[in-house]
VEXTORVO-237103 format. One record per residue (C-alpha): residue in one letter; z, y, x. Coordinates in steps of 0.2 Angstrom, whole numbers, padded with zeros to 4 digits, always signed. Layout:
<recs>
AZYX;...
</recs>
This chain:
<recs>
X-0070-0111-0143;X-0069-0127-0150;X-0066-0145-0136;X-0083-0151-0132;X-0085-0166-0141;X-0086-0180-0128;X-0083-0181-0107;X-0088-0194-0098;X-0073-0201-0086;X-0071-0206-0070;X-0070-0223-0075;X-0085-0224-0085;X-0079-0221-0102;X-0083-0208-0114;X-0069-0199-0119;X-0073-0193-0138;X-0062-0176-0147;X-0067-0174-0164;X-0069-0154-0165;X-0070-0152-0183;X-0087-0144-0182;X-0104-0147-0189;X-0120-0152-0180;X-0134-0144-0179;X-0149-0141-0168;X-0166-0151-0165;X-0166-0163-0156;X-0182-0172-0143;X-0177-0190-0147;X-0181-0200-0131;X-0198-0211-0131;X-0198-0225-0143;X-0193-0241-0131;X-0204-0255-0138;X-0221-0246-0136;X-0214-0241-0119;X-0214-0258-0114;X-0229-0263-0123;X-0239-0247-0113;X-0233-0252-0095;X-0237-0271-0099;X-0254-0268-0107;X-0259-0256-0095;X-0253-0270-0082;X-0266-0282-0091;X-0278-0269-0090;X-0293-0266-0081;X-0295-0248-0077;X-0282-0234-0077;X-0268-0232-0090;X-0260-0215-0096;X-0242-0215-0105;X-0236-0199-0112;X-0217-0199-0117;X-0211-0214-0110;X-0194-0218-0112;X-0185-0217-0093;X-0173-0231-0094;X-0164-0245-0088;X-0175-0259-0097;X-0192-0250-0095;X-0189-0247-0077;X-0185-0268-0075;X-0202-0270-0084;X-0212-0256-0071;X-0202-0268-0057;X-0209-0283-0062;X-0226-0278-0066;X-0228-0269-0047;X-0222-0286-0040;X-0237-0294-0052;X-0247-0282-0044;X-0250-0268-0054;X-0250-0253-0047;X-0237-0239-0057;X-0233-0222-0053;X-0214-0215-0054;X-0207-0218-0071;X-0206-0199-0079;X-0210-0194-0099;X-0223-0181-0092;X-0237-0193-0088;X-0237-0212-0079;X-0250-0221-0073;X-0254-0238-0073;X-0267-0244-0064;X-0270-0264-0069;X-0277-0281-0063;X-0284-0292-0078;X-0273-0300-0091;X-0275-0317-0082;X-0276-0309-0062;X-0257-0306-0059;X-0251-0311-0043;X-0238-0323-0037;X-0223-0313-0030;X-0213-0315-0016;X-0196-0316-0025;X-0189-0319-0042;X-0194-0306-0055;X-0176-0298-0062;X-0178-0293-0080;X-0161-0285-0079;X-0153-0283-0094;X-0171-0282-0107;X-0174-0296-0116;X-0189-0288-0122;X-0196-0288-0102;X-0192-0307-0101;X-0197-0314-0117;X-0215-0306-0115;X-0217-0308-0098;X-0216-0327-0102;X-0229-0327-0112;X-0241-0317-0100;X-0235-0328-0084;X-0236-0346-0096;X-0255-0344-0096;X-0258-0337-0077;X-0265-0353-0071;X-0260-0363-0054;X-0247-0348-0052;X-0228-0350-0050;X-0214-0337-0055;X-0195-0338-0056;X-0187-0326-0070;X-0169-0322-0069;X-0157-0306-0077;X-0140-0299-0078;X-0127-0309-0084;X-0129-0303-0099;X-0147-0307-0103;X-0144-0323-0094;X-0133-0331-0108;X-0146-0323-0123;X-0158-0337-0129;X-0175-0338-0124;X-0178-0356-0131;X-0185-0349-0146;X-0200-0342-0135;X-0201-0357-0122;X-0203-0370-0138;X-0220-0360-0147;X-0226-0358-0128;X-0224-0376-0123;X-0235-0379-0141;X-0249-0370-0132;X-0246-0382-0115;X-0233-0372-0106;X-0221-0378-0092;X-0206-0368-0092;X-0190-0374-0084;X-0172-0367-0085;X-0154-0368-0090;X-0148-0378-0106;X-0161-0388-0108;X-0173-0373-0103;X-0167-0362-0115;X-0159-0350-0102;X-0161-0340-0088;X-0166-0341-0074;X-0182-0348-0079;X-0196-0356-0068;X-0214-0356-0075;X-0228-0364-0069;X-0246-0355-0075;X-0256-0363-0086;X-0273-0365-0094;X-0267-0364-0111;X-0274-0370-0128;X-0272-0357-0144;X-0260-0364-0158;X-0256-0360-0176;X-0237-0357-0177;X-0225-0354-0190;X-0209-0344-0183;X-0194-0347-0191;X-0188-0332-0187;X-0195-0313-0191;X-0197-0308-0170;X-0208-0296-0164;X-0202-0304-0148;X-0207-0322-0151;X-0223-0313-0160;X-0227-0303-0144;X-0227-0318-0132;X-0238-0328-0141;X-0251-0316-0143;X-0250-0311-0123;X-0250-0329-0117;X-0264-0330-0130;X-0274-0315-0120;X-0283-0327-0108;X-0284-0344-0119;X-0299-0348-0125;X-0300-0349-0145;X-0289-0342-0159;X-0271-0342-0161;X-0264-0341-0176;X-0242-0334-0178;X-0235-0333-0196;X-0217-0325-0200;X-0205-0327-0214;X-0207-0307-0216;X-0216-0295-0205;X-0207-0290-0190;X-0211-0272-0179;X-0231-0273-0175;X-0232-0261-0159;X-0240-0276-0150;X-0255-0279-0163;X-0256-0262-0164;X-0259-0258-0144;X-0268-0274-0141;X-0281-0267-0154;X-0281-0250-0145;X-0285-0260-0131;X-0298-0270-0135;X-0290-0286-0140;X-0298-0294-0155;X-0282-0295-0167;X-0284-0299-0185;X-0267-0293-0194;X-0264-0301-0214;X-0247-0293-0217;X-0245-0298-0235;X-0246-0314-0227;X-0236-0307-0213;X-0250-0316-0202;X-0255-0311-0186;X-0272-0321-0176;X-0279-0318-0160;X-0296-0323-0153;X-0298-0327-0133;X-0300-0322-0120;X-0300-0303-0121;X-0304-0290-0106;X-0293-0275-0110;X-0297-0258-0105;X-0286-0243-0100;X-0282-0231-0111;X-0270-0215-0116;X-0255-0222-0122;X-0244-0208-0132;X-0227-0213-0135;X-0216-0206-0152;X-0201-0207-0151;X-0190-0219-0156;X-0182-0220-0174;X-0167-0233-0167;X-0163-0219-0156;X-0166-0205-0169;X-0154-0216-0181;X-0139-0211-0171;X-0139-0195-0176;X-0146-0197-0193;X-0130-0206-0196;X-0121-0193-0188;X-0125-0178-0198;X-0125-0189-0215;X-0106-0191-0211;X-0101-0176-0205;X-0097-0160-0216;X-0111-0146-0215;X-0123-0153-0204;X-0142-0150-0204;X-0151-0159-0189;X-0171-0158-0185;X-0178-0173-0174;X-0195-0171-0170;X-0208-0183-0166;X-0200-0198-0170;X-0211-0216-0172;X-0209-0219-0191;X-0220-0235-0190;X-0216-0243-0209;X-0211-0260-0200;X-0197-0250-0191;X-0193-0239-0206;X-0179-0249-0213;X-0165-0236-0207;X-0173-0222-0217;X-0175-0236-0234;X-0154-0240-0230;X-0149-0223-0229;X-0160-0217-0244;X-0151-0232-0253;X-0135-0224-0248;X-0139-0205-0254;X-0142-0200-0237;X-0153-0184-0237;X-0165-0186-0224;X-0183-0176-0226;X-0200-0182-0218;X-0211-0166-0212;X-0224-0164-0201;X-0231-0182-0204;X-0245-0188-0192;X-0254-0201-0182;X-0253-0202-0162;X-0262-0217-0152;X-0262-0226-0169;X-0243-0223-0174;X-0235-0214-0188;X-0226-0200-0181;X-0215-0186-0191;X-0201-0174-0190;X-0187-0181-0198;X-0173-0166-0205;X-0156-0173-0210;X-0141-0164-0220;X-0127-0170-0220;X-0121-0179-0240;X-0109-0191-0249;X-0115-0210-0243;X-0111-0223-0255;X-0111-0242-0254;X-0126-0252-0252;X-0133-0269-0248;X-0143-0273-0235;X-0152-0289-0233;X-0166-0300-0234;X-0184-0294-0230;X-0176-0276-0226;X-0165-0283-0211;X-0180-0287-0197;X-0187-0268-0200;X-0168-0262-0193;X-0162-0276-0184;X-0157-0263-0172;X-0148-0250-0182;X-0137-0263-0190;X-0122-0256-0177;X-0124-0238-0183;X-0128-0243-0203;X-0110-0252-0203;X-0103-0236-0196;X-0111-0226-0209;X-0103-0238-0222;X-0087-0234-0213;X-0089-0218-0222;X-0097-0222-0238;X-0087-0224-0252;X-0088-0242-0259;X-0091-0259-0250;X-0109-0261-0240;X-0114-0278-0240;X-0126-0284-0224;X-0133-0302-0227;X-0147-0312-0216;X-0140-0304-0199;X-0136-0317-0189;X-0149-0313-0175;X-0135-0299-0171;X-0124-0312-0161;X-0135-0317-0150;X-0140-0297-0144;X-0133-0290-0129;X-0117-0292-0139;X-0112-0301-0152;X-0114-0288-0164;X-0109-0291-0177;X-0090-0299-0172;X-0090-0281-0161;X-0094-0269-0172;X-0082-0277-0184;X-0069-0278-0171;X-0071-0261-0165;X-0072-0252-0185;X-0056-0260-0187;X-0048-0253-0172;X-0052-0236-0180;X-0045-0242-0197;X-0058-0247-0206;X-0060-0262-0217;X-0072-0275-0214;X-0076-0293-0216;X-0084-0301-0203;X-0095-0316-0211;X-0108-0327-0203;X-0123-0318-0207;X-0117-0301-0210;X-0102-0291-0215;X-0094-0282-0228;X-0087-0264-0226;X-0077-0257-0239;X-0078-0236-0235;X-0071-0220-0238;X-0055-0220-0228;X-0050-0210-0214;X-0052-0218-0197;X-0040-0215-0184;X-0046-0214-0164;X-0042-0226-0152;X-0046-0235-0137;X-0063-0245-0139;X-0074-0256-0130;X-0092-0254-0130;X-0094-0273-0122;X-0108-0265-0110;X-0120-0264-0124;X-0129-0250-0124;X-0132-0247-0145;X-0112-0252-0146;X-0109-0239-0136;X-0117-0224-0145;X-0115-0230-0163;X-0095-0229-0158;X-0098-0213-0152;X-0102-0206-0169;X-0090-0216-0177;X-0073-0208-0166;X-0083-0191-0169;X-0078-0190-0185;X-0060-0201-0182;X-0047-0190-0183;X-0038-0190-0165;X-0045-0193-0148;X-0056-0210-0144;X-0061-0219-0128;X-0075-0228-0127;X-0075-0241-0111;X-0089-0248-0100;X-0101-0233-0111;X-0113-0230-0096;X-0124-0245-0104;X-0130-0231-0115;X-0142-0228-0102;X-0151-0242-0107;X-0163-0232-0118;X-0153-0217-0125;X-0150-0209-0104;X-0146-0191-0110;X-0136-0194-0127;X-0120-0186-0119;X-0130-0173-0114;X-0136-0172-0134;X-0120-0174-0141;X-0113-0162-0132;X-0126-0148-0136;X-0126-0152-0154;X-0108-0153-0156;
</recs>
């Protein structure tokens, strides 16, 4: 029988031995991570009960259910079955006891300062792991301060720990300079209970669970996306409602990559989210010859949903940039290790939002490629990988963040000798049964 593909050791690494086998199987990717925290948080700013089907069960979401019970909410156990959420009113949160810990998400803390900007007379102190306290907030604290926020923090209020003061806030017209479905997402929250309409344009269209849910929840949100404009009119009551959750296509592109790059494989991942502002990893691997097939293609709680089947193929050189980089922000760690494998030189351009992830990105997955022997160029914005030689395992650090971690994983699966991969239990972040996946594919 051939070695299992990946062990997990007693000093939490992943210890990765390539078997020379293909995968195959289906796979139940876990929920998609954004609409999970968008479902806890809406139903939070709900009156009435909230239902989520299929959340994701992670590190992050659970930092957002902790937050909210201390806001008030009331939040049964985190399970993918069914969770409820009973809420308060988006401007009804009360003032906890102790500082809110976002842990490790920043997409807990950037919304949650947009939701407690605009509870009036109310005082709240956010802080997160050491991590999340060096990532920049700033470029949520500015657009927020525009609507009459006071925000205090680090560097010039710029970092966590942040103190914020409730306001009554004013609605604003703002131009991000950015494509953040972050920045984009606090606006609108902190617009929730502000009288009149606010108004957020983006140099592209970023990820649009936010407009999508507020709709389903009531919220009067007016969406221009060749003008990649977004308006909100307040104040808005939402109601409860049945969230189901798809899941999630940055999850499902680990193993999309996976079976491109290795010989014989044939994969089927059903139910995955294939909302078009998060498609960009299907467009990049389509670019690349990658033979990925929707079926099944249908609509749940307002999202695009599919079956995505992938075989593996010969991946060639692409280059990805511009307008295409905010719809796969996310899967910029795992496209670089497809290019790894490609023949010819992947160029990625406009993806300098990667250094300031939980990682610097970018610099790590270049470091860790060239451990294994591939050639890339680390530039300011991007990198170039020039593909098609074999890689060689070695010892690799995942640098506690979580997508590093599982995009290195597929990488020393098809390495020729052992790998291990350090401080790899950050995958539990939002991927908490990917050894457990591997492992049955491989």
């Amino acid at each position: 029988m051939p070695m299992a593909a990946i062990t997990i050791t007693s000093d939490d690494a992943w210890q990765i031995q390539p078997n020379g086998q293909p995968l195959r199987g289906t796979i139940h990717v876990p929920g998609d991570k954004s609409i999970s925290h968008r479902a806890l948080m809406l139903g939070a700013l709900a009156t009435g009960t909230t239902y989520i089907q299929g959340l994701l069960v992670g590190d992050d979401t659970c930092s957002t259910a902790a937050c909210f019970r201390e806001l008030g909410a009331t939040i049964s156990d985190l399970n993918s079955d069914l969770v409820t959420v009973e809420g308060i009113g988006s401007d009804r949160l009360k003032e906890p006891l102790d500082v809110l810990n976002a842990g490790n998400s920043g997409t807990t803390m950037r919304l949650l300062l947009g939701i407690l900007a605009a509870q009036t007379g109310r005082f709240f102190t956010l802080t997160g792991d050491a991590s999340l306290r060096s990532r920049p907030m700033g470029r949520v604290v500015q657009p927020l301060t525009q609507m009459g926020a006071q925000i205090w923090g680090r560097d010039g209020h710029r970092r966590a720990p942040l103190a914020v003061l409730g306001q009554a806030l004013k609605p604003i017209t703002y131009t991000s300079p950015i494509a953040s479905a972050q920045v984009k997402s606090a606006i609108l929250l902190a617009a929730l209970p502000t009288e009149g309409t606010t108004i957020l344009r983006e140099p592209y269209r970023s990820r649009d669970h936010s407009e999508r849910m507020l709709q389903a929840f009531g919220a009067q949100v007016t969406v221009i996306p060749e003008e990649a404009t977004v308006e909100l009119t307040g104040p808005c009551q939402l109601s409860g409602q049945t969230v189901i959750v798809p899941g999630d296509i940055s999850s499902a592109a680990f193993w999309l990559v996976a079976a491109s790059i290795t010989p014989g494989s044939e994969l089927l991942l059903t139910n995955v989210g294939v909302n078009p502002t998060r498609t960009g990893i299907l467009d990049a691997l389509w670019n690349m010859g990658a033979d990925i097939t929707l079926e099944n293609e249908r609509m749940a709680t307002g999202e695009p949903v599919a079956d995505l089947r992938v075989r593996s193929a010969q991946l060639q050189g692409t280059t990805i940039s511009g307008a295409l980089i905010p719809r796969l922000i996310d899967e910029i760690p795992i496209l670089a290790v497809a290019a790894a494998f490609a023949t010819g030189t992947t160029q990625i351009r406009d993806a300098a939002e990667l250094r300031v992830k939980e990682s610097d990105r970018l610099a790590a997955i270049a470091t860790q490629l060239q451990h294994l022997g591939a050639t890339v160029t680390e530039i300011s914005d991007g990198l170039d990988i020039t593909g098609g030689a074999p890689l060689y395992g070695n010892a690799l650090e995942s640098y506690g963040d979580h997508r590093m971690a599982m995009s290195l994983a597929i990488a020393a699966l098809n390495a020729k000798g052992s790998s291990r991969i350090h401080q790899a239990s950050a995958a539990a972040v939002s991927y908490p049964n990917f050894v457990t996946t591997l492992q049955h594919i491989a």
